[in-house]
N, C-alpha and C positions, 0 to 999 in steps of 0.2 A: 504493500500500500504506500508507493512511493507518491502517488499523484492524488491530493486529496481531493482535489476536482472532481476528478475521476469515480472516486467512492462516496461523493454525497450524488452524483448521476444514478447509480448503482443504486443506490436506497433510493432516491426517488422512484414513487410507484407511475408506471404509466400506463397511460387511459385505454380505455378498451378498445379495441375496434368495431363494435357494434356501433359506435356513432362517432366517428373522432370528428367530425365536421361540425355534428349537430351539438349546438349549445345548450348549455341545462336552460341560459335566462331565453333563447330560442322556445325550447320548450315549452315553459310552459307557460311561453306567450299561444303557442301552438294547444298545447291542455285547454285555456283558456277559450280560446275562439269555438272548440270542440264543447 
């Protein structure tokens, strides 16, 4: 663990692929309309 950059990347969790595009505040502007 020479690169601490590196290892808080690493711990970062990243987002799922079921929506990377779609935004939560999209949403549920999207919930709403519905």
């Amino acid at each position: 663990s020479k690169n601490p950059s590196l290892k808080v990347q690493d711990e970062a969790p990243v987002p799922p692929p079921s929506l990377p595009q779609v935004k939560p505040m999209e949403q549920r502007g999207w919930w709403c309309c519905w």
